[in-house]
N, C-alpha and C positions, 0 to 999 in steps of 0.2 A: 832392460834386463830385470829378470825376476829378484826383489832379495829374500833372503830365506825365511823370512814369515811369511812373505806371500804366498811362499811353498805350503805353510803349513795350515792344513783343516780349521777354521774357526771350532776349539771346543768351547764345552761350556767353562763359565767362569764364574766362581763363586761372587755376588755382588757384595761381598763383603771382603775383596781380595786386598783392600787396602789394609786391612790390621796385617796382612803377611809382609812384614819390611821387605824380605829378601826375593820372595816374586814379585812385587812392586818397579824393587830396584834392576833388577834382571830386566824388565819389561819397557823401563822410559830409558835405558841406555841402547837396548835394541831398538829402539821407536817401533814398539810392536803397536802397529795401531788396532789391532783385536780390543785391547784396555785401553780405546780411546772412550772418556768418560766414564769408566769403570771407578777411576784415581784421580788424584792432580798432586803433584809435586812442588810441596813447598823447598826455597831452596835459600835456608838461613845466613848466607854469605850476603844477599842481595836482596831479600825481602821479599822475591818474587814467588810467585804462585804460576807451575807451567802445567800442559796436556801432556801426556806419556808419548806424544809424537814430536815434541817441539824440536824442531830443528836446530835450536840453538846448542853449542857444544856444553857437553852435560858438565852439569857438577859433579864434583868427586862424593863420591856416595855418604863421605861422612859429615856432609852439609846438607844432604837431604832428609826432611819427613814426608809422610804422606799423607792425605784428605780424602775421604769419601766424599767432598761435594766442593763447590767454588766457593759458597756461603762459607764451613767450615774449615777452606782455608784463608779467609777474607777476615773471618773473625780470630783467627790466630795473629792477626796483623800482616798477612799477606797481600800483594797490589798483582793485580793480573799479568799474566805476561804480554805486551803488543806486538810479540812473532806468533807465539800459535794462537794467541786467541782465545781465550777459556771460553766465550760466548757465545763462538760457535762448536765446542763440544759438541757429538751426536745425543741429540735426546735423553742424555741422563741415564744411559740404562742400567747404572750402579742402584739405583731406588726402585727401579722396573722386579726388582728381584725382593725386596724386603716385605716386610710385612703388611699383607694388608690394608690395615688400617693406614697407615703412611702412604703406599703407594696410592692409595683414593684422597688423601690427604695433597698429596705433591702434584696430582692431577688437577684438583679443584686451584691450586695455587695459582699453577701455570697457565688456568683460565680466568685467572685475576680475582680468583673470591676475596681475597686479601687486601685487595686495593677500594673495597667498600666496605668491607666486615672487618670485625673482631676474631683474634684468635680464639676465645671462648665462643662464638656461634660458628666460626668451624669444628672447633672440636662437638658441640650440641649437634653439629648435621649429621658430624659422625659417631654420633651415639657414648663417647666417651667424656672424661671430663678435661680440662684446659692442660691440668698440670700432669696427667696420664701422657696427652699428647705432645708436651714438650720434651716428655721422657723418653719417649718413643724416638721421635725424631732427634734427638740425642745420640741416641745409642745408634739408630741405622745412618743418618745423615752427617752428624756430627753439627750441628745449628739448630738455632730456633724454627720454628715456622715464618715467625716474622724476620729472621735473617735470611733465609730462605727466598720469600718470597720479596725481599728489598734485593738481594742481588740477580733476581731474576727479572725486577726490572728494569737494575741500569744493564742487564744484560741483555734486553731485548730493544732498549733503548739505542746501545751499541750498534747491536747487527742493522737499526733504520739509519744511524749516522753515514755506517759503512756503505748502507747499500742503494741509500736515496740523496736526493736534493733537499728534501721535505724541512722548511722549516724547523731550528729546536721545538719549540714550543708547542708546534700540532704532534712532534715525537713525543716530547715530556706527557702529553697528556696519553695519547694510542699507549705507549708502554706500560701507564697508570699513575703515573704520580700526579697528583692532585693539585701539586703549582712549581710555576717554573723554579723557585727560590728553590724548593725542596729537590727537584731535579740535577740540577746545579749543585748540590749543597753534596747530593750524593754521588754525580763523579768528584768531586773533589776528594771525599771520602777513600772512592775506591781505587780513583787513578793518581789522585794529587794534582789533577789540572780538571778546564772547565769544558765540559764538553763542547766546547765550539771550537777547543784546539785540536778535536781530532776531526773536524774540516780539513779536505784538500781544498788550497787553494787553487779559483778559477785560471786556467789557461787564461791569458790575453789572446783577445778574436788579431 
């Protein structure tokens, strides 16, 4: 059966919908998934950080804030949710709308510029100076570049645990981190455990 977003036309949505609390909050109690990745909802009882789709029963509105990005709720002291997943968000398209500058900026990220260069020669590529673009991605993102671009690789780190057999260590390197310690060092960070606890364990043959 249909529910009633399904019914309704995808409009446009401002990618800045997360300063608005109370479309926000209308939006992750509907699990309107239109504002899947639009947001994420921090939810200050728990510490947790969810997608506006998360199936988990909502919190009461006056425990919630909101984030434009998973970095920016990660660095508010938020830990991911492991029912919806922030890592598989759809593509980010809260930053697909911002300015320019950033949106070429979050493109080069998520092709790893980050994971051999300096913030200041990303910012040189992109014709601006270092502290221009930390402002930037401040105001449209809510994080650094380098926040940014560290939870986007235990985020992509993530989706290889979930979806492969593959080895930590040939993941820690494909997602970008430079050594396993550092790989490690950053789920801990972000989940409080090591990534080799989000292994299922083998069936017995």
């Amino acid at each position: 059966m249909n529910t009633q977003t399904d019914l309704i036309p995808n409009l446009h949505i401002d990618p800045e919908i997360w300063r608005d609390w109370e479309a926000c909050d209308r939006a992750r109690i509907a699990r309107d998934r239109r504002y899947d990745g639009f947001f994420f909802t921090g939810v200050r009882t728990t510490k947790i950080y969810c997608r506006p789709i998360c199936p988990v029963r909502c919190a009461h509105s006056k425990n919630v804030t909101f984030y434009p990005s998973a970095a920016a709720a990660e660095r508010a002291g938020f830990r991911p949710c492991l029912r919806c997943r922030p890592e598989t968000a759809p593509g980010s398209p809260a930053w697909r709308g911002t300015a320019t500058t950033v949106a070429r900026a979050m493109r080069l990220i998520e092709e790893g510029f980050l994971d051999q260069e300096s913030v200041e020669t990303l910012a040189d590529k992109l014709g601006i100076g270092a502290r221009h673009l930390s402002r930037l991605f401040m105001q449209h993102v809510g994080a650094s570049p380098s926040a940014i671009a560290a939870t986007h690789r235990v985020q992509v780190a993530k989706r290889l645990i979930d979806s492969s057999g593959r080895p930590l260590a040939d993941i820690a390197f494909e997602a970008g981190f430079n050594s396993v310690r550092r790989f490690n060092d950053a789920f801990r960070a972000t989940y409080g455990r090591p990534p080799s606890s989000f292994r299922r364990p083998k069936n017995p043959s």
